[in-house]
Each structure stands twice: as structure tokens, then as C-alpha cells.
N, C-alpha and C positions, 0 to 999 in steps of 0.2 A: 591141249589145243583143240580148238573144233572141229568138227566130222568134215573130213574132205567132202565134196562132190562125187557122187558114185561110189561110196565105201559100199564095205561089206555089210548084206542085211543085219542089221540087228544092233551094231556097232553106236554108240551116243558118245555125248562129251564130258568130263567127268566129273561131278560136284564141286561147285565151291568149298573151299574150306570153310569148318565155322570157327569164330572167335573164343579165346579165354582172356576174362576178364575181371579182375580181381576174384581168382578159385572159381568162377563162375563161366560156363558155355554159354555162347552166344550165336544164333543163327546166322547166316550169310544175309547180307541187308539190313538187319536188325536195326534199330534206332530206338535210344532211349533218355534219359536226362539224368547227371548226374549232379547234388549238390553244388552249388556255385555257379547256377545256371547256364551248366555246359552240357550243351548237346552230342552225344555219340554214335559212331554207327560201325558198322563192322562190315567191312570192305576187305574181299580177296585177303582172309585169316589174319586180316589187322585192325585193330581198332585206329578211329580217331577220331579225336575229340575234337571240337572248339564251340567256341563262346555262343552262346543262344540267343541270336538275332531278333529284333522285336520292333518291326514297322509298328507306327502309332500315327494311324491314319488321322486323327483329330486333336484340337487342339489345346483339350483339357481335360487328360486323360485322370483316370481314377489310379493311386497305384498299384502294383502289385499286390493280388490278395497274397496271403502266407502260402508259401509254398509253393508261389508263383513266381516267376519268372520277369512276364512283359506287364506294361501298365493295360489296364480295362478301359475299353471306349463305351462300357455300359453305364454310365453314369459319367457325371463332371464334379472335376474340383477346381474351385474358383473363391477366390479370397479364403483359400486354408480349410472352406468349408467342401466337404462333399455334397453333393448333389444328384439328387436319383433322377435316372431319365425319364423327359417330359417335364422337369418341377419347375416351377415359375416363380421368381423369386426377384426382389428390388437389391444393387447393394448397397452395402451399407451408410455412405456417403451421396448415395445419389437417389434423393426420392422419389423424382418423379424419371427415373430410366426403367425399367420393365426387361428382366434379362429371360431367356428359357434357354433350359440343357435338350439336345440332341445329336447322339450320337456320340457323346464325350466335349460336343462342340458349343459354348457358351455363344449368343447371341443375343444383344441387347438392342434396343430401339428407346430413344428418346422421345418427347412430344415436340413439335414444331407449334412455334408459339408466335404468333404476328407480332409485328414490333411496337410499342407502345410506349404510356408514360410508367412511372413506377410513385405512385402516391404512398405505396403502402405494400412489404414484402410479406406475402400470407403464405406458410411453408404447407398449407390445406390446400394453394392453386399453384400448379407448378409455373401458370401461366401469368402469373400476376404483375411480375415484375421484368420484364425484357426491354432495357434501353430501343432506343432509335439510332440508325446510324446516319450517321453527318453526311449532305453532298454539298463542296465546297469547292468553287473553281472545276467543276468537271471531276471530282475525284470523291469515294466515297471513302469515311472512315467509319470504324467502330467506335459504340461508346467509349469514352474512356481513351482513346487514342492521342498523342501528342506528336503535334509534324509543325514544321516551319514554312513562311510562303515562301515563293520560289524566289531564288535569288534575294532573300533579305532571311539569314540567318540569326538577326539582331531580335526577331518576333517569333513570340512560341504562340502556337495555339494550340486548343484542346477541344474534342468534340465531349458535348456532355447531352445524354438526352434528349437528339437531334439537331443541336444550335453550338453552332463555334465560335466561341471568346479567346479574343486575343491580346497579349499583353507584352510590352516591350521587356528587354531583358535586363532584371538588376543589375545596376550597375555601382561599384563600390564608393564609398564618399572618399574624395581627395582632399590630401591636406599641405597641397601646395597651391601660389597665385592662380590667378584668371590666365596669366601672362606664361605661364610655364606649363598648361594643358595642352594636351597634344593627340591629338585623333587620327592615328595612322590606316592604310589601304585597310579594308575587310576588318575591321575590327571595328565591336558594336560600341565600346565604351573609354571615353577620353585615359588615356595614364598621364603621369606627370614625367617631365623632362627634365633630366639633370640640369641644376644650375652650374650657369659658366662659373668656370675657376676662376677663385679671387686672384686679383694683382698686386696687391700689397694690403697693409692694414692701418686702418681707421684706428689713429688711437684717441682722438678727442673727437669733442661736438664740431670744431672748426673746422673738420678735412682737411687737419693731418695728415697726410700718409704717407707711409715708409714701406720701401718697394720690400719682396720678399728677399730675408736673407739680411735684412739692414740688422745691425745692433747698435743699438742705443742706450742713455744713463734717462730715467725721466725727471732726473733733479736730485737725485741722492746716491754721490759717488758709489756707495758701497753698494747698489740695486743696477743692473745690467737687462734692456731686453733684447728679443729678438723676433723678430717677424716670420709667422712659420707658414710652410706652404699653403695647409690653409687657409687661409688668413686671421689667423689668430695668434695671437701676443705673450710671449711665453717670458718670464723675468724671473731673475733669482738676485739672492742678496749673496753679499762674501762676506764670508765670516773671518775674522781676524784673530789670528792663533798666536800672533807676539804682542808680548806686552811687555811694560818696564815701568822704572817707580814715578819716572816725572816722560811719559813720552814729547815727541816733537812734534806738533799738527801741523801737516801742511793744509794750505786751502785745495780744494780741489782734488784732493786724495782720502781714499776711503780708510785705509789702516795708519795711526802713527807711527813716527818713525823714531825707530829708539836705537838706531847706528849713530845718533851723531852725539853719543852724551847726556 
């Protein structure tokens, strides 16, 4: 405990203990590093440890030398490469950007380049080739931009090289009548419309017709049709599974008749 107020001359408070730490004496306060980048210290005859904190004030640090700990802000590493501080360097995708390290911190600067035409891309002028952007209706686009006018979503346009061309939208070839096209609300290109359901079937050039469901013979007893919902004509023959040595033909029936003799 410490010295009252007023104690007796001469009287103090009484050392910290020191630490043992692995066989080894350790001073009161002490602070050291051990393998696995844990920090330790020895506090009132105990040690304790933990993990070894490492602010990295910039944004592309260098890492750990061996036997170190925290990453280095004395140099940058950027695109896999290290970089020593101050070095001025392009990367490797970008010729005309101009990057420099300071401080661990990578900083690049492009060229601003006025807008122009592009005759001809030279990878010698970073400046050679920068489209122009589109002002159209009050609105400005980037080259290469595709937008619709307003309220007619049926037209594309595109800015190219400061001039916007515009073109209606393909629309698919139909392969039904004039009569059966149909161009509904907001919709840029005609479809075709079911044709109405047939009501019977046409079975000659004369306009014949037999409602759906009719059955009929078309002149040869043993042949039967029928008129099917769509209107199409379905018929089959009957085949005749009795036979005898002298049958009986009636007119108007399909099998003979071999009951009577």
C-alpha cells in the first residue's frame, strides 16, 4: 500500500514485483514481443500478453519485413509490385495515367484531354482519340450512349462522336393477313390475333358445310366422317371381319351379310 500522509521519516512504498517468464525474470513494466506477433508486458508480477496492434495509416502499405510484425508505409505496393518511396511509375494497363508513391500512398493523375474527333487512335498521344459528347433535347450524353425520346419508347438512339442517329425499333416479320394485325396500347410493333373459331367444315369447292360434330358417309358406305372442332375433317373406313362362301350384298351397306344363307 502507499505511504500514508504524515508517516514516519524514512518509511516508502514497496517495489513492484518483477515477472517470470518462460525461466526467465522480467522487470515491472517491461514490454517485449514474442513470436506470433504478440506483444507482452509485465504488470504487478503477471505477465500479459496479446496480439500486436498495427495502425497502417496509408493506403498501400509495403508488407511486413521478416521478423516484423506491422506492414511499412515506407514504400507502396501496388499492382503486386513494390514501390520505393517517391518512384514515379505508369500502370501497366493505363499509358497515359502517371501514378507516384508517398508515404505508402499511391496517387495517380490522368491527362484531361478536350473533346474532339477520333480520325485515328496513336497509343504515342494519350490525347488523340476522345469522342465528343451528344447535347440533344436539352440533355447531354456520352459517346457511345443509347437512350430513347421521351415518351416514344418504339426509337432507340445513340450518340456517336457528337451527332445522334436514330432508328425505329425492329420489328419481327408476320406471317398472318393484313386483317388479322393488331397494334395494341404502348406496344411499338403490330402481333397477330388469333383467328376466330371455325363453325363447321367446308368439305367441297361448293360450300358444303357440316356444323361441328356432324357425321357423315361421302358416298362410300364403309368410309364414315366427322367434323372436328377445329374444323377439320377426320374419316375412317370399316373393315369387315365376316366373311362367307357366297355372301349377301345389300345396297347401301358396307359389310355383307352372310346370316341369311
Amino acid at each position: 500500500p502507499p505511504p500514508r500522509a504524515g508517516g514516519a521519516p524514512g518509511t516508502s512504498a514497496p517495489s513492484a514485483p518483477r515477472c517470470w517468464y518462460r525461466g526467465a525474470p522480467r522487470e515491472p513494466g517491461a514490454r517485449w514481443t514474442e513470436p506470433g506477433c504478440r506483444s507482452c508486458a509485465c504488470q504487478g508480477g503477471r505477465v500479459l500478453c496479446e496480439a500486436v496492434s498495427c495502425p497502417v495509416p496509408c493506403s498501400h502499405p509495403l508488407p511486413a519485413p521478416a521478423g516484423g510484425c506491422c506492414p511499412s508505409c515506407a514504400g507502396c505496393l501496388h499492382e503486386g509490385v513494390a514501390r520505393a518511396e517517391g518512384d514515379v511509375f505508369s500502370p501497366s494497363d493505363w499509358n497515359c495515367t502517371v501514378c507516384v508513391c508517398l508515404a505508402g500512398n499511391v496517387s495517380c493523375i490522368s491527362p484531361e484531354c478536350p473533346p474532339g474527333s477520333c480520325p485515328s487512335a496513336s497509343p504515342a498521344d494519350c490525347c488523340s482519340c476522345q469522342p465528343a459528347k451528344c447535347s440533344f433535347r436539352g440533355r447531354t450524353y456520352a459517346h457511345g450512349a443509347r437512350f430513347s425520346l421521351d415518351g416514344d419508347d418504339c426509337t432507340t438512339c445513340i450518340c456517336r462522336g457528337g451527332e445522334v442517329e436514330c432508328s425505329f425499333a425492329p420489328c419481327p416479320a408476320l406471317d398472318c393477313p393484313q386483317h388479322q394485325r393488331h397494334l395494341g396500347p404502348g406496344q411499338c410493333c403490330f402481333t397477330c390475333r388469333d383467328p376466330p373459331a371455325p363453325a363447321g367444315c367446308f368439305v367441297d369447292d361448293n360450300g358444303v358445310e357440316f356444323p361441328i360434330g356432324q357425321i357423315w358417309s361421302p358416298g362410300d358406305p364403309c368410309e364414315l366422317c366427322i367434323c372436328q372442332a377445329d374444323g377439320s375433317v377426320s374419316c375412317k373406313r370399316t373393315d369387315c371381319v365376316e366373311t362367307c362362301p357366297y355372301p349377301i350384298r345389300i345396297p347401301g351397306q358396307c359389310c355383307p351379310d352372310c346370316s341369311a344363307g
